[in-house]
C-alpha positions as CSV (number, residue, x, y, z in Angstrom):
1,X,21.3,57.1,61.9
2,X,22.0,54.0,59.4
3,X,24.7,55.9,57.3
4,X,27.3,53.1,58.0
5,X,26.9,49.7,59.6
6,X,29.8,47.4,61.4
7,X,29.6,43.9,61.4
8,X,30.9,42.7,65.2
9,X,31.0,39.1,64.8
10,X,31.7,35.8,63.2
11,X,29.2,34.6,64.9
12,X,25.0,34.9,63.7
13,X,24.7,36.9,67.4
14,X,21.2,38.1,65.8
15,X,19.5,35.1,64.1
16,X,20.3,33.0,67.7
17,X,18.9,35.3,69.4
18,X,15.5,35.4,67.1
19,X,15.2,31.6,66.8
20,X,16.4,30.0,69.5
21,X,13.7,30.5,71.5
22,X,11.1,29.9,68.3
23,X,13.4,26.4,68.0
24,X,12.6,25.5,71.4
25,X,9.2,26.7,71.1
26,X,8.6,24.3,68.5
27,X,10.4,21.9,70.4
28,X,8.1,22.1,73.2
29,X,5.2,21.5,71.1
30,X,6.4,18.0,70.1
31,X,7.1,16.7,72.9
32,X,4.4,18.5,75.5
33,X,1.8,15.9,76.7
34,X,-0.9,17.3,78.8
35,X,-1.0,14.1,81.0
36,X,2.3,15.1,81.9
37,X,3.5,18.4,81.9
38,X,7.1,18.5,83.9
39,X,9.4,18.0,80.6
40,X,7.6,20.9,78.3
41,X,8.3,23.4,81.7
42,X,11.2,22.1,82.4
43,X,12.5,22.5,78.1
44,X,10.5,25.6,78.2
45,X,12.9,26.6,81.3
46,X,15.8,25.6,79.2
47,X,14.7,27.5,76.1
48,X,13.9,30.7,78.0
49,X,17.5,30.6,79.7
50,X,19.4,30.1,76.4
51,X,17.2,32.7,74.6
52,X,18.8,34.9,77.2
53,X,22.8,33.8,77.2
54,X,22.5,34.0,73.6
55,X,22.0,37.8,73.8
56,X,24.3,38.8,76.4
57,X,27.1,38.6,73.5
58,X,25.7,41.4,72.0
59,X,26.1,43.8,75.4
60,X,29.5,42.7,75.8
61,X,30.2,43.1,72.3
62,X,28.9,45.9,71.8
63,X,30.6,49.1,71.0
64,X,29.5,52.0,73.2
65,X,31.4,54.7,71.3
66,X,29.3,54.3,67.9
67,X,25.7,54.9,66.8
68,X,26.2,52.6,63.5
69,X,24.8,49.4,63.4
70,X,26.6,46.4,64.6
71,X,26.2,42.7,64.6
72,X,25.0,43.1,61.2
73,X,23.8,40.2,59.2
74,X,22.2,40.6,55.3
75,X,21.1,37.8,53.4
76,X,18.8,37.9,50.0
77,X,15.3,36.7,50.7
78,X,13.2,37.2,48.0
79,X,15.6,38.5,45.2
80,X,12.7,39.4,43.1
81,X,11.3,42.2,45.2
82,X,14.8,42.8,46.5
83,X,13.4,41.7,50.4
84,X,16.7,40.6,52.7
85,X,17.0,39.1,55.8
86,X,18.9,42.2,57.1
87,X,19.4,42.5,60.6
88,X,21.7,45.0,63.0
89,X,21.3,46.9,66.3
90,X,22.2,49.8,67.5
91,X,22.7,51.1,71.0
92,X,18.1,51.8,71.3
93,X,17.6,47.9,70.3
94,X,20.0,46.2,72.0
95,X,18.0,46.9,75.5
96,X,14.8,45.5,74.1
97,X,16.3,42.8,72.7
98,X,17.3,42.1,76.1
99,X,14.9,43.1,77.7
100,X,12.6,40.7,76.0
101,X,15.1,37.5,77.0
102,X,14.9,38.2,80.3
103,X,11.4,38.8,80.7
104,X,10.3,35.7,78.9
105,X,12.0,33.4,81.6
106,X,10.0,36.0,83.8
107,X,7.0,34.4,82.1
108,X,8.0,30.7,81.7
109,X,8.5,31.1,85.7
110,X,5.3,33.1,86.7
111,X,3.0,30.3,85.0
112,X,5.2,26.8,86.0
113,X,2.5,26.0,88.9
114,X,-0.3,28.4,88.0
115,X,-1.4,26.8,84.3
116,X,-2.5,23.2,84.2
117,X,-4.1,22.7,81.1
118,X,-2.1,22.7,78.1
119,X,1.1,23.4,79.7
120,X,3.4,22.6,76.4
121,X,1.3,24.6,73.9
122,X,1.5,27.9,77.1
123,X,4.5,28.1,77.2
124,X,5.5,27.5,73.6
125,X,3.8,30.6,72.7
126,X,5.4,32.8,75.0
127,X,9.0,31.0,73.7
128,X,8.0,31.8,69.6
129,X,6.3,34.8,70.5
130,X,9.6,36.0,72.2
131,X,11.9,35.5,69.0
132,X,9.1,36.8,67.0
133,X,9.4,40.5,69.0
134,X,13.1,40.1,69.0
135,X,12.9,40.2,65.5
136,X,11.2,43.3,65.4
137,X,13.9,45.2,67.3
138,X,16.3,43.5,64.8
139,X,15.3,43.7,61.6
140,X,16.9,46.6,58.6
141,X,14.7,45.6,56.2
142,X,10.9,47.0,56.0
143,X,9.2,43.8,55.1
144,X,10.8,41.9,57.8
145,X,9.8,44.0,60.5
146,X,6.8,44.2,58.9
147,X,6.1,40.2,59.1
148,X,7.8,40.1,62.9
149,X,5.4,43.1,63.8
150,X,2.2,41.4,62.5
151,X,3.6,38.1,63.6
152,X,3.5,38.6,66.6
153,X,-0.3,39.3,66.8
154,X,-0.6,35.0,66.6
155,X,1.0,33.9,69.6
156,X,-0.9,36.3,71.7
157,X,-4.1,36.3,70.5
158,X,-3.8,31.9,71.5
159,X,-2.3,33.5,75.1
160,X,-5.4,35.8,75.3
161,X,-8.4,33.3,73.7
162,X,-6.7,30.5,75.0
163,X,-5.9,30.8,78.6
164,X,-7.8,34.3,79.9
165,X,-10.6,34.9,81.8
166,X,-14.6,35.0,81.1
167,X,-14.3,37.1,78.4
168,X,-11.2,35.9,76.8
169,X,-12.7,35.8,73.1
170,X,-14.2,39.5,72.9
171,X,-10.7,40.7,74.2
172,X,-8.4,38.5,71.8
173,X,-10.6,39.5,68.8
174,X,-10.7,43.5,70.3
175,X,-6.9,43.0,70.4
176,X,-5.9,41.6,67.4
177,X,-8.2,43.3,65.4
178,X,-7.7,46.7,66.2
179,X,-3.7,46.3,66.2
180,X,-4.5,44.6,62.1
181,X,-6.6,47.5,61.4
182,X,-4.0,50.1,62.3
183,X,-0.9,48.0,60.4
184,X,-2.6,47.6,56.7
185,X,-2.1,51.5,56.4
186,X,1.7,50.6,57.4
187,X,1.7,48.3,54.9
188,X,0.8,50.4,52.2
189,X,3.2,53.1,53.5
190,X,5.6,50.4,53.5
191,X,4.6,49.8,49.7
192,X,4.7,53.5,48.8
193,X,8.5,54.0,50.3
194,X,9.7,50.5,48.4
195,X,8.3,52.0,44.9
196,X,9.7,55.8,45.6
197,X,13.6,54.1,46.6
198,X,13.7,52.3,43.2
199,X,12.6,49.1,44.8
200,X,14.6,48.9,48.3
201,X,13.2,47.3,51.3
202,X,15.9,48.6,53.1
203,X,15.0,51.2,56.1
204,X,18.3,53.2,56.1
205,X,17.8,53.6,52.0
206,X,13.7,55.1,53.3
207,X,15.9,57.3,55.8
208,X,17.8,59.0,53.4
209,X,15.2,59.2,50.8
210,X,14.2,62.7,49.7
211,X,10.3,63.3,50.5
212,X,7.9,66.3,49.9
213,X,6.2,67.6,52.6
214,X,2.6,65.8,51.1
215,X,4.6,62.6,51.1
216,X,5.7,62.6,54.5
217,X,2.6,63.4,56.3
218,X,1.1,60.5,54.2
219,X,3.7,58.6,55.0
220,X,3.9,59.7,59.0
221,X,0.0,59.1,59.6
222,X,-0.2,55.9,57.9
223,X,2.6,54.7,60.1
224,X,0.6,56.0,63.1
225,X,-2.1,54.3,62.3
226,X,-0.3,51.1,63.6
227,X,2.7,52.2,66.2
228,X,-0.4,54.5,67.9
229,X,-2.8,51.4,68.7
230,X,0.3,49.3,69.9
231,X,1.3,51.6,72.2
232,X,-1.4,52.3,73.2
233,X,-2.0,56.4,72.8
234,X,-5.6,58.1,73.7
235,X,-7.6,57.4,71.8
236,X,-7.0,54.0,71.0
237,X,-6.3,52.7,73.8
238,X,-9.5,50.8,74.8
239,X,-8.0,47.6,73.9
240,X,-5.5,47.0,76.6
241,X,-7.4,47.5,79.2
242,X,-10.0,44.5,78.0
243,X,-6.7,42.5,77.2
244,X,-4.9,43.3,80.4
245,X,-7.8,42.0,82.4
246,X,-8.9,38.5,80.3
247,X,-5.5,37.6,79.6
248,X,-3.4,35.3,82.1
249,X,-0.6,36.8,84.3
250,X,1.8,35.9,82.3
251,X,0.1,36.8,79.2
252,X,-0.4,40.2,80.8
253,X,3.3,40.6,82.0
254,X,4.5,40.4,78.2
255,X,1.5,43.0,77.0
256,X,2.8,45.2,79.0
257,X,6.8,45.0,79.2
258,X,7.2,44.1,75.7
259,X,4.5,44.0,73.0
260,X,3.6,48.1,74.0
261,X,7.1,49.0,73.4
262,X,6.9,47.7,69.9
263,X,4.9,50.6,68.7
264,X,7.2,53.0,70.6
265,X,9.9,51.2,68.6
266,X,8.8,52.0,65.5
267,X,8.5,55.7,66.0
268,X,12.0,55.9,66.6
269,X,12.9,53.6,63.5
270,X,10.5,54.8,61.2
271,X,8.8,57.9,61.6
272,X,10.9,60.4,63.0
273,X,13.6,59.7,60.3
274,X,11.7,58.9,57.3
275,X,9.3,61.9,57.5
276,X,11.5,64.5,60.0
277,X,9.6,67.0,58.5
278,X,6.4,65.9,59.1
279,X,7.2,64.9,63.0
280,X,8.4,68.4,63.8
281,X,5.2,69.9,62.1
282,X,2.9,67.8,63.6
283,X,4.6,67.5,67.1
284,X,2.0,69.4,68.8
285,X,-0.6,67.0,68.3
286,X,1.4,64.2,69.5
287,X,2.5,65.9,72.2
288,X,-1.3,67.3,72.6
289,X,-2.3,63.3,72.7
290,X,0.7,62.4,74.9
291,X,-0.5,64.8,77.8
292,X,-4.2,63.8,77.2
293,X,-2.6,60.3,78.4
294,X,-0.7,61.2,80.8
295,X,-3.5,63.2,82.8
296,X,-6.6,62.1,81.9
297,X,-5.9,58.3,81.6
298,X,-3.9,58.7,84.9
299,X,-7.0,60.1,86.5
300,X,-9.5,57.4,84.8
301,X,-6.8,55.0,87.0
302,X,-7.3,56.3,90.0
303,X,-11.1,55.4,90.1
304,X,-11.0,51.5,88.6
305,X,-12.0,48.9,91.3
306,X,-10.1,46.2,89.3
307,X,-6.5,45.8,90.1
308,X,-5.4,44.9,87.0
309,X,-7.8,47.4,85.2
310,X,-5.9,50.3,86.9
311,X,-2.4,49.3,86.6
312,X,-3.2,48.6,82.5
313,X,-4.6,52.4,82.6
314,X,-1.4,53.3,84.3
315,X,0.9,51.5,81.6
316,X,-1.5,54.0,79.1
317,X,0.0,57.2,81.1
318,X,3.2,55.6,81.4
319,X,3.4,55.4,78.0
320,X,2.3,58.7,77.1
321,X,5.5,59.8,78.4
322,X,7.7,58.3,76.2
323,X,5.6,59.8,73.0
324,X,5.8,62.8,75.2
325,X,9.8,62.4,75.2
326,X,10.2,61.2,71.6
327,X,8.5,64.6,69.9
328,X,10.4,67.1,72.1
329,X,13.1,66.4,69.7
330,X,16.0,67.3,72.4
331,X,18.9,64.6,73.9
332,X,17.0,64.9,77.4
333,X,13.7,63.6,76.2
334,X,14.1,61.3,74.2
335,X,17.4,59.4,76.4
336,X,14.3,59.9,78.8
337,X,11.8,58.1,77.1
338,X,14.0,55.5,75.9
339,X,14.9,54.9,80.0
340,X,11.4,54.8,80.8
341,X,10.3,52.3,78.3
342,X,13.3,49.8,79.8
343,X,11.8,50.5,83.4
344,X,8.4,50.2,82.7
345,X,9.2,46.3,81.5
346,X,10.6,46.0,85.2
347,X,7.9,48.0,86.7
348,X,4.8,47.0,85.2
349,X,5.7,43.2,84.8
350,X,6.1,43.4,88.5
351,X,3.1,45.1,89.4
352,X,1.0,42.8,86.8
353,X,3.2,39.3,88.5
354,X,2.0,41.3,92.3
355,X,-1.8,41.2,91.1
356,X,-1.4,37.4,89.5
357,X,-0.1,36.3,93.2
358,X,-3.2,37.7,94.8
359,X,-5.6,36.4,92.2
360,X,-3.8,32.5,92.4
361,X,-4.9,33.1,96.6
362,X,-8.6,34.5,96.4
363,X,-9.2,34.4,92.4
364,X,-10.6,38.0,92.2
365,X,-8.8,41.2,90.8
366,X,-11.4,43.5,92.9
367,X,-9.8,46.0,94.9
368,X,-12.9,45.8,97.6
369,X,-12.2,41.9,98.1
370,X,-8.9,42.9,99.9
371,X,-7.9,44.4,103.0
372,X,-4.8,44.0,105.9
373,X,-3.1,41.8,103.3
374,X,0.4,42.4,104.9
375,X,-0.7,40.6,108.4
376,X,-0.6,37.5,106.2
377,X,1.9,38.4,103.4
378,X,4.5,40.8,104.7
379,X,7.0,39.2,102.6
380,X,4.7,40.0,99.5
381,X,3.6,43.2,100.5
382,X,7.4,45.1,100.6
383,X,7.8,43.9,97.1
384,X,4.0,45.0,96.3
385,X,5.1,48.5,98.1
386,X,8.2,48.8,96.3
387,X,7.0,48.3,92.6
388,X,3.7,50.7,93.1
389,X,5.7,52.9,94.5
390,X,8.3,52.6,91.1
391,X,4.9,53.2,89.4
392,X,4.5,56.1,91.1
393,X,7.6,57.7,89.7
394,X,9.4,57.4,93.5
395,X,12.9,58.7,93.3
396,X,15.7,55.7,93.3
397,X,13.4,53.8,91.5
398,X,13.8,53.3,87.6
399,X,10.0,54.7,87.5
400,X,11.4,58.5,88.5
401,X,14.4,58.4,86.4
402,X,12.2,57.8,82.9
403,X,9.8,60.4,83.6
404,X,12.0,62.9,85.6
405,X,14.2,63.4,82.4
406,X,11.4,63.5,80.0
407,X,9.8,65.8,82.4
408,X,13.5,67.9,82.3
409,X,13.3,67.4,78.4
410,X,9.9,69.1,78.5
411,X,10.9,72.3,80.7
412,X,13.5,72.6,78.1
413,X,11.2,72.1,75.2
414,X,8.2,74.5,76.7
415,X,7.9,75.2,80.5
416,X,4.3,74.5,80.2
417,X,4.2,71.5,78.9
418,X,6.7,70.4,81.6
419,X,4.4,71.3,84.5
420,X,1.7,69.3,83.0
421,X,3.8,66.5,82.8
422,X,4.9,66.6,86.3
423,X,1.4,66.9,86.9
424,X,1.3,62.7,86.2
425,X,3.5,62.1,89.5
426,X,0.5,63.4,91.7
427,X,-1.6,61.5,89.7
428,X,0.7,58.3,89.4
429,X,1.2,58.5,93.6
430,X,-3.0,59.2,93.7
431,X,-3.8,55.5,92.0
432,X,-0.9,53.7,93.4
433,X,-1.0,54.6,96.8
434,X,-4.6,54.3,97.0
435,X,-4.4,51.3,95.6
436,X,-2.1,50.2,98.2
437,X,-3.8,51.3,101.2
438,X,-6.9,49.7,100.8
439,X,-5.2,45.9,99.7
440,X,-2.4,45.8,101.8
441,X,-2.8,48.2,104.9
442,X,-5.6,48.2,107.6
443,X,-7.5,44.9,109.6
444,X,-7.4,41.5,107.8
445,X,-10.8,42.2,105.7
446,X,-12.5,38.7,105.6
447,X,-11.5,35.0,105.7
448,X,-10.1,34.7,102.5
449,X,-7.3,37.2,103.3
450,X,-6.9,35.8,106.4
451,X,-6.2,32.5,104.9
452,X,-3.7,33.7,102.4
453,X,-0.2,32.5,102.4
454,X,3.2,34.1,101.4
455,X,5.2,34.0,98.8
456,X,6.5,30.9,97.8
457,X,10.3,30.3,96.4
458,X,9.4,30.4,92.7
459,X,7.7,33.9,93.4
460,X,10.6,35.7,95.7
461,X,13.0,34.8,93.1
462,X,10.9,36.2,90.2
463,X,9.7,39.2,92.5
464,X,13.6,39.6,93.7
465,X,15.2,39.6,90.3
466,X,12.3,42.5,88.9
467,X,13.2,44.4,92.4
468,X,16.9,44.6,91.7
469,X,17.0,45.6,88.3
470,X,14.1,48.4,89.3
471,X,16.5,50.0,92.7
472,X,19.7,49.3,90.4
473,X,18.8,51.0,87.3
474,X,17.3,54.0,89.7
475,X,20.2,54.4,91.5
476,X,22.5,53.7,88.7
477,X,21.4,54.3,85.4
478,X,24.8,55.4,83.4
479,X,25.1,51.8,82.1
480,X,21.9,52.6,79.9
481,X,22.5,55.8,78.8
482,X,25.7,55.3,78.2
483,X,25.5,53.1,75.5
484,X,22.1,54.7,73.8
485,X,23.5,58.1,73.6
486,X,25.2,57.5,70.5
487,X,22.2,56.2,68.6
488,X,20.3,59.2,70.2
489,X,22.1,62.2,69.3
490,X,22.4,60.5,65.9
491,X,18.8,60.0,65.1
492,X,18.4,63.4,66.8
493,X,21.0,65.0,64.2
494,X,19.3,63.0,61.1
495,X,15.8,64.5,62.0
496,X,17.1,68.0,62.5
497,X,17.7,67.7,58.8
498,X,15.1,68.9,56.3
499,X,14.1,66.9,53.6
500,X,12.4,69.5,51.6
């Protein structure tokens, strides 16, 4: 997968895109004053849209024809433990390194009117915490995605205790302590591969580095341990749904797009190529614990009252799909989960920005409290239609397109396993459609909802942007797999290799 890397450009494409956000995070904080908030949302504005144009050199730089590394950048660190600052992508990382640009002005936008209080030290956060995941998707060396992975447990666990709900403190300490729990045994995985490559840091060095069977199971489990709880799999999920519901919209909008897909990430970088053994033999259990998510965590969905509860269970299914894809270990299943972790940032930020609009109106996520919403928000409402019906997986949506192929990926993997995976669109149209009739449909429910208003400008445009990329990359989604089928065939050859 790493066997050669091209450099693409003079330019540090990489390191801007890691720390120019953090920069004007940082910037924020100095000059944020809470008796007058405009200039920190208006620099965090700035920031979020130059975090962006910053990364769009490496799409239209990049070379769709290769599955080495590009944009490469290696600098020593700490000499002593041979640590670099090594960073490249290929054609998997360079959509969540988007990805994560464009939903952080997303997230500056959703909370410019919403959060009043400590304005400057909001939305710095959300600017360092998005070069900190950035940094994640970029890094080649083990110890630097290991500090970006852990480092980004700081920023959110301030968005969560900071600016969430009732119970904001149980569900930042839940949170970051069961995602710290699962990463020490990473850590000493991470020790265990440096000492048996002669002292190397360096992941495409771990790839190529000849393991016995005991070593790689070691090795595959410990680095479960963390990419598990941040994805979240059954059964340790229990966290997201607590964060999901004390943390702020926008808070909730980056748990879900981004933050989940870092675990996802790491399977893909880590333990299907370091231990390919290991992940074939022990593919039925995580494709066991993947179905588990997909139907019995889609069906605990369909009976939450709490908005936000329910679509945080969904992003638990969701998920399960692409672990579902990534252990079929065939071109269809895992281009499938790869797509599906791209839509469900659109999909899922949407439906989490949809329930943050209601709340700012009536300030309750209770499903019961609504009722004949679209007499007063029609506008809303065909965007709130639209994403829960990408949720459910409806064709020309980027929802079907993810799941449809892993589905096709597991037909060709095991016919059974594919009919209980199609089994999740049932279950997927079950909680989002019933969620749907009984806010938006029916007779205005009470005063409240008859006093609601529509969306404002701020909101269409955020709403908008999330509904075009969700139709066009349903309708259209060559662009994607175009360019990540390179890096997929080539991680898919390197794991068909035995190490023993």
């Amino acid at each position: 997968m790493m066997a050669s890397e091209m450099a693409s450009s003079t330019l540090p494409w990489l390191t801007l895109s890691i720390f120019v956000p953090i920069f004007f995070g940082l910037l924020v904080l100095l000059i944020g004053r809470d008796d007058n908030p405009g200039p920190a949302r208006v620099l965090s504005l700035v920031g979020s849209i130059a975090g962006l144009l910053v990364t769009i050199p490496l799409y239209t730089g990049f070379n769709p024809d290769t599955a080495d590394m590009q944009f490469v950048e290696k600098t020593p660190w700490i000499e002593a433990f041979n640590l670099n600052y090594h960073l490249g992508i290929d054609g998997i990382s360079v959509w969540f390194v988007l990805l994560t640009a464009f939903i952080t002005i997303i997230v500056v936008l959703a909370g410019w009117e919403i959060i009043k209080s400590r304005v400057a030290q909001y939305m710095a956060a959300f600017l360092i915490l998005s070069g900190l995941m950035i940094g994640v998707f970029c890094a080649l060396d083990g110890m630097l995605f290991y500090v970006f992975f852990e480092a980004t447990l700081i920023p959110m666990y301030i968005i969560i205790g900071a600016w969430g709900g009732p119970n904001r403190v149980y569900a930042a300490f839940k949170f970051f302590l069961y995602t710290l729990m699962g990463s020490l045994l990473t850590l000493i995985a991470f020790i265990y591969l440096w000492h048996a490559s002669g002292g190397s840091f360096d992941i495409a060095t771990w790839h190529k580095l000849p393991l016995s069977y005991t070593e790689q199971v070691f090795i595959f489990v410990a680095l479960l341990a963390a990419f598990a709880v941040k994805v979240p799999m059954w059964p340790v999920h229990t966290w997201l749904p607590d964060a999901h519901v004390e943390a702020p919209t926008g808070g909730s909008i980056v748990l879900a797009a981004i933050m989940l897909k870092l675990g996802a990430y790491g399977f893909l970088r880590f333990s299907l190529p370091i231990a390919p053994d290991a992940s074939h033999s022990l593919a039925g259990l995580m494709i066991a614990l993947s179905l588990i998510a997909v139907i019995y965590i889609g069906l605990v969905a369909i009976v939450q009252d709490d908005m936000k509860k329910l679509v945080a269970y969904s992003s638990v299914a969701h998920m399960g799909f692409v672990t579902l894809g990534f252990f079929l270990f065939n071109v269809t299943g895992l281009e499938g989960a790869i797509v599906q972790m791209i839509s469900h940032g659109f999909v899922s930020g949407a439906m989490f920005m949809c329930i943050g609009v209601m709340y700012d109106r009536l300030h309750t996520r209770r499903i019961d409290a609504y009722g004949g919403v679209v007499h007063r928000m029609p506008r809303f409402v065909t965007f709130f239609v639209l994403f829960s019906m990408a949720n459910a997986g409806l064709p020309g949506t980027s929802g079907f397109i993810g799941e449809f192929t892993v589905i096709l990926g597991a037909v060709q993997y095991d016919f059974w396993i594919g009919l209980l995976a199609a089994s999740a669109l049932i279950w997927g149209a079950g909680y989002s459609l019933w969620m749907v009739k009984r806010v938006a449909f029916g007779p205005v429910a009470n005063e409240q909802v008859d006093g609601m208003s529509d969306l404002c400008s701020r909101e269409f445009l955020i709403l908008g942007l999330l509904a075009i990329l969700t139709l066009f990359m349903g309708i259209y989604p060559k662009p994607f797999t175009d360019l990540m089928h390179p890096s997929v065939q080539a991680l898919l050859q390197h794991v068909s290799i035995s190490k023993l």
